[in-house]
C-alpha positions as CSV (number, residue, x, y, z in Angstrom):
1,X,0.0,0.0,0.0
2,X,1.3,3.5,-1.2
3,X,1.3,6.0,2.0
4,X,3.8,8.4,1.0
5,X,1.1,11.1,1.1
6,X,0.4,10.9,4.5
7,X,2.3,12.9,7.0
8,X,1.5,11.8,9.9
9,X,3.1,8.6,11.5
10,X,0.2,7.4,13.5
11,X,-2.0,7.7,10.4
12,X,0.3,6.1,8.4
13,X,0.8,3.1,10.7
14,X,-2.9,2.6,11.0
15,X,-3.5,2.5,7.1
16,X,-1.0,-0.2,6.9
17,X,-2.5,-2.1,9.7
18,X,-5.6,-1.9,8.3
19,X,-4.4,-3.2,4.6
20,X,-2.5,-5.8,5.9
21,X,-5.8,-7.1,7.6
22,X,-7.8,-6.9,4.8
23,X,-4.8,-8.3,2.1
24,X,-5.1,-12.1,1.3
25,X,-2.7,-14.7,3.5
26,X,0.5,-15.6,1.5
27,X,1.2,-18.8,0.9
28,X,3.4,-21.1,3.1
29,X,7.0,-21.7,1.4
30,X,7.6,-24.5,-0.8
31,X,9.6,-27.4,1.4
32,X,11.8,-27.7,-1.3
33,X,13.3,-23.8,-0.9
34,X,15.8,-22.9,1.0
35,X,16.0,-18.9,2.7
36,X,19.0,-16.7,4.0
37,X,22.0,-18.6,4.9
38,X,20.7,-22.2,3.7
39,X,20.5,-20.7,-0.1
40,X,23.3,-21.8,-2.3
41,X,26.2,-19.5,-2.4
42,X,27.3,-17.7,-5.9
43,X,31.1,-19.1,-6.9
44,X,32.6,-15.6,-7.9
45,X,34.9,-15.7,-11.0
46,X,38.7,-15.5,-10.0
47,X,39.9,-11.8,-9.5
48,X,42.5,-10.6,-12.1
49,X,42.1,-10.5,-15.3
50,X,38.6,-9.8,-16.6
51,X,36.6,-12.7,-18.5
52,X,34.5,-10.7,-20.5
């Protein structure tokens, strides 16, 4: 929800509380995928002399 025209902080805080109420449950993560640490780290190319 977009509440960048509102000014004051309680407001603010009580439209988001309010969408996020009224917004549909997301879905429980697939068992098969991995988050933060557990994810598979990127192999960075050796430093030197560029590839590409």
């Amino acid at each position: 929800m977009n509440t960048k025209h509102v000014e004051d902080k309680a407001e603010r805080k009580k439209l988001k509380r309010t969408a996020r109420k009224k917004a549909a449950p997301k879905a429980k993560r697939a068992s098969g995928v991995a988050r933060g640490s557990n994810k598979k780290k990127v192999r960075h190319m050796s430093k030197g002399q560029r590839k590409r």
